[in-house]
Kinemage of the C-alpha trace (Angstrom):
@kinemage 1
@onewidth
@group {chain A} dominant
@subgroup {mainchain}
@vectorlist {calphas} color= white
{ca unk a 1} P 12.692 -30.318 8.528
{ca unk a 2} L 12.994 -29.043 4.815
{ca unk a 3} L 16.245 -27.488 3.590
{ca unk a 4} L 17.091 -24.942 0.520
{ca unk a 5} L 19.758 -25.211 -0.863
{ca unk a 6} L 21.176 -22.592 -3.475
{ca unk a 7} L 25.058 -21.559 -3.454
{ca unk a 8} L 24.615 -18.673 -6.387
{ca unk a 9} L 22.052 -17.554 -4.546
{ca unk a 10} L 23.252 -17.293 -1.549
{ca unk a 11} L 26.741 -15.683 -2.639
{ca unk a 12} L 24.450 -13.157 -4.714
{ca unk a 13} L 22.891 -12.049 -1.207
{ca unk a 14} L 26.024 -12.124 0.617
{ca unk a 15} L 27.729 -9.998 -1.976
{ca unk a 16} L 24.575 -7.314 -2.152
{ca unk a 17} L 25.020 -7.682 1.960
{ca unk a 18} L 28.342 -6.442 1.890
{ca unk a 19} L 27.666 -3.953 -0.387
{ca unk a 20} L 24.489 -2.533 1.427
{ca unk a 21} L 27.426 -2.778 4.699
{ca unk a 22} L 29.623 -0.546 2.328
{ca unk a 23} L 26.797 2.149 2.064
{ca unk a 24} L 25.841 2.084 5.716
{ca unk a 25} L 29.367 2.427 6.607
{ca unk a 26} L 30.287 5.406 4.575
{ca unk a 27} L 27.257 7.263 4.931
{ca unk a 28} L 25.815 6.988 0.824
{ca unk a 29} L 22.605 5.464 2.688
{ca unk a 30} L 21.092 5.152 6.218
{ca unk a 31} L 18.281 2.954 5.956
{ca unk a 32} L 17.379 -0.213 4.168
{ca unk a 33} L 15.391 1.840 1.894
{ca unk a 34} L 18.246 2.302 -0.170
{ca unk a 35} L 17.092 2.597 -3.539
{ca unk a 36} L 15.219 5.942 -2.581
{ca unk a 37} L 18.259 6.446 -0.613
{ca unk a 38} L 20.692 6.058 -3.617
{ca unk a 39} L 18.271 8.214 -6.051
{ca unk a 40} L 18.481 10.901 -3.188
{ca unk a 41} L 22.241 10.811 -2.970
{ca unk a 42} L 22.765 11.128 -6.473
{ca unk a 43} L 20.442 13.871 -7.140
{ca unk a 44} L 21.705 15.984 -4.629
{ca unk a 45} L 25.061 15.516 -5.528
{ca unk a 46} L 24.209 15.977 -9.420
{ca unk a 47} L 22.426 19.438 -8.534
{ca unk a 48} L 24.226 20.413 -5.640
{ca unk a 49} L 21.027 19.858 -3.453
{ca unk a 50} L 21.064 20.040 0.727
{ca unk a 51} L 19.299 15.992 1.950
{ca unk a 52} L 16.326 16.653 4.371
{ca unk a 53} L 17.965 15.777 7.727
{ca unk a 54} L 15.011 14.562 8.978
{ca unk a 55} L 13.861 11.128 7.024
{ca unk a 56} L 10.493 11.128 8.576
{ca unk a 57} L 9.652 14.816 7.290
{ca unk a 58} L 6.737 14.736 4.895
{ca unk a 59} L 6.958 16.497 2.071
{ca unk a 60} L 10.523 17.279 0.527
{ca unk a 61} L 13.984 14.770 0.033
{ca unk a 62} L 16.017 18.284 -0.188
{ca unk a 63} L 16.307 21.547 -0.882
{ca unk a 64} L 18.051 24.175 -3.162
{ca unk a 65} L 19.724 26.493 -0.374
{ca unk a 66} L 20.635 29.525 -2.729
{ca unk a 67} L 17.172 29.091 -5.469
{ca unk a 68} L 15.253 28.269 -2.020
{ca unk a 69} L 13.546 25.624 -3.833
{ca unk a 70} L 12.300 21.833 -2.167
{ca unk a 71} L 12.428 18.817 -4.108
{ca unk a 72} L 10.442 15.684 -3.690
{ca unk a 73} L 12.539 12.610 -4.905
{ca unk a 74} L 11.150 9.214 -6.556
{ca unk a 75} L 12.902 6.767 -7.545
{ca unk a 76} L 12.891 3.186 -9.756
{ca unk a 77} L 15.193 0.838 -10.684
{ca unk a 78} L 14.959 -0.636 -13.794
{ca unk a 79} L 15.434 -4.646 -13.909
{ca unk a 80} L 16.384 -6.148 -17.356
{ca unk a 81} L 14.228 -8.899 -16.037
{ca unk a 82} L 11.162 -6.923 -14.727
{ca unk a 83} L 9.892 -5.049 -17.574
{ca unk a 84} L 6.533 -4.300 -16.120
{ca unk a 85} L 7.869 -2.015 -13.179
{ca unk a 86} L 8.164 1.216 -14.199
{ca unk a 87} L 5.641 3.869 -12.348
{ca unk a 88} L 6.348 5.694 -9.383
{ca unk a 89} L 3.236 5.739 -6.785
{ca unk a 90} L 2.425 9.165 -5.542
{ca unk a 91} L -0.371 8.063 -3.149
{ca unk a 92} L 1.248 10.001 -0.331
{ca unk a 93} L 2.400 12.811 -2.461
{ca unk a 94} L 1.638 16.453 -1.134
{ca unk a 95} L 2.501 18.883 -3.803
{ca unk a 96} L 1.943 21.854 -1.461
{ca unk a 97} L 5.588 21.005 0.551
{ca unk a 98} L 7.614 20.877 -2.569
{ca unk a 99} L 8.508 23.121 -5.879
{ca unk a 100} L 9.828 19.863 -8.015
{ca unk a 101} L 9.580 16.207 -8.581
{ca unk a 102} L 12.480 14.642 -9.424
{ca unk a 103} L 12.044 10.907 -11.163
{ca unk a 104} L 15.212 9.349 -10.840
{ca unk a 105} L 15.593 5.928 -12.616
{ca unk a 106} L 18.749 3.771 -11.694
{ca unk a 107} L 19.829 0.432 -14.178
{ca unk a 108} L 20.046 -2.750 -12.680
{ca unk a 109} L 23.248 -2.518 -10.674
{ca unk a 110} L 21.670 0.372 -8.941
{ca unk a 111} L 23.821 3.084 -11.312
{ca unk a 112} L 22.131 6.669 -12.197
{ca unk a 113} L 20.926 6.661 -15.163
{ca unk a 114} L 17.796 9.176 -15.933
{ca unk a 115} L 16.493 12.379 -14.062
{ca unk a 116} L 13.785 13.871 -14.800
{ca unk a 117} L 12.688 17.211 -12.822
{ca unk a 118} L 8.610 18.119 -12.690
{ca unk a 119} L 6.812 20.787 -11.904
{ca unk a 120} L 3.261 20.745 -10.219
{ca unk a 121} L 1.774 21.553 -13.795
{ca unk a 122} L 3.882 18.464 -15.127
{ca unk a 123} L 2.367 16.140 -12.468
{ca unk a 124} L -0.926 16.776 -13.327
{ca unk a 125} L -0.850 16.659 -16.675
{ca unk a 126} L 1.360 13.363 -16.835
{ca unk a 127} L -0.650 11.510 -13.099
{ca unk a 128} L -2.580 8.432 -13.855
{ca unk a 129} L -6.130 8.291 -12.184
{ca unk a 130} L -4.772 5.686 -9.500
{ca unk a 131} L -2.184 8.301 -8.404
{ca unk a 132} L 1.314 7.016 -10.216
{ca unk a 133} L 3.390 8.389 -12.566
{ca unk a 134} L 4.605 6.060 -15.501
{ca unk a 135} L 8.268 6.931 -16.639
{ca unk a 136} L 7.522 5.736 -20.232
{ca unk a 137} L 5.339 8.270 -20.528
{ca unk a 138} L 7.805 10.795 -19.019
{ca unk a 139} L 10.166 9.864 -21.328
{ca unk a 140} L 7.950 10.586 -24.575
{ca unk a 141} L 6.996 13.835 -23.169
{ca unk a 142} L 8.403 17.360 -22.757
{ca unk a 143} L 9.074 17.199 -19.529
{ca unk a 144} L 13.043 18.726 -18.772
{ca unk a 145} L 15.442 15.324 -18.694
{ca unk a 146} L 18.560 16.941 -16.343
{ca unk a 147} L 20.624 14.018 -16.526
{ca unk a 148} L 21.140 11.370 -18.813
């Protein structure tokens, strides 16, 4: 029987365990989705947005009670040592359940640290053919940046 061996590793992964326990606990996620999760919970507390209750619902992350406006939220974390990730896939985006796209982009130790909110028109203009969205390109256009 083969072994493996690695003590940073493994105190890494216990250390990101008890963190993900920390977020579970205190309600900032409720899945192990928690990337998405953590993009969702800071947008909605950055622009005082309601959560969609229900995590299966298709369509919209939350929702502006007073404007009466439904946002769809993506987001990315950016790894110092991954340089090539950095589009969001839309393949199961439909535009007609939501008024906004938010792109949310979090550094490597999962801190906010971009927003970017998009309209329909924005979407289309900035979608690659294979349905993703790349946040370099975002960034060099004039789409609205609501938190940096």
């Amino acid at each position: 029987m083969k072994s493996f061996e690695n003590l940073e590793l493994k105190e890494k992964l216990e250390s990101l365990g008890k963190i993900r326990e920390f977020l579970f606990k205190n309600n900032y996620i409720n899945s192990n989705k928690f990337v998405g999760e953590l993009g969702e919970y800071f947008s909605s507390k950055i622009l005082t947005l309601e959560l969609n209750k229900r995590n299966n619902e298709v369509g919209y992350d939350a929702e502006d009670k007073i404007m009466g406006k439904k946002y769809e939220i993506k987001t990315l974390q950016e790894h110092d040592f991954n340089k090539k990730r950095s589009t969001y896939s839309l393949k199961n985006l439909n535009v007609h359940k939501f008024d906004y796209l938010l792109l949310v982009v979090l550094d490597k130790y999962y801190w906010i640290k971009e927003i970017w909110k998009l309209n329909k028109e924005d979407i289309n203009q900035i979608k690659t053919k294979s349905g993703s969205i790349d946040i370099n390109k975002v960034r060099n256009s004039k789409i609205e940046k609501i938190y940096l």
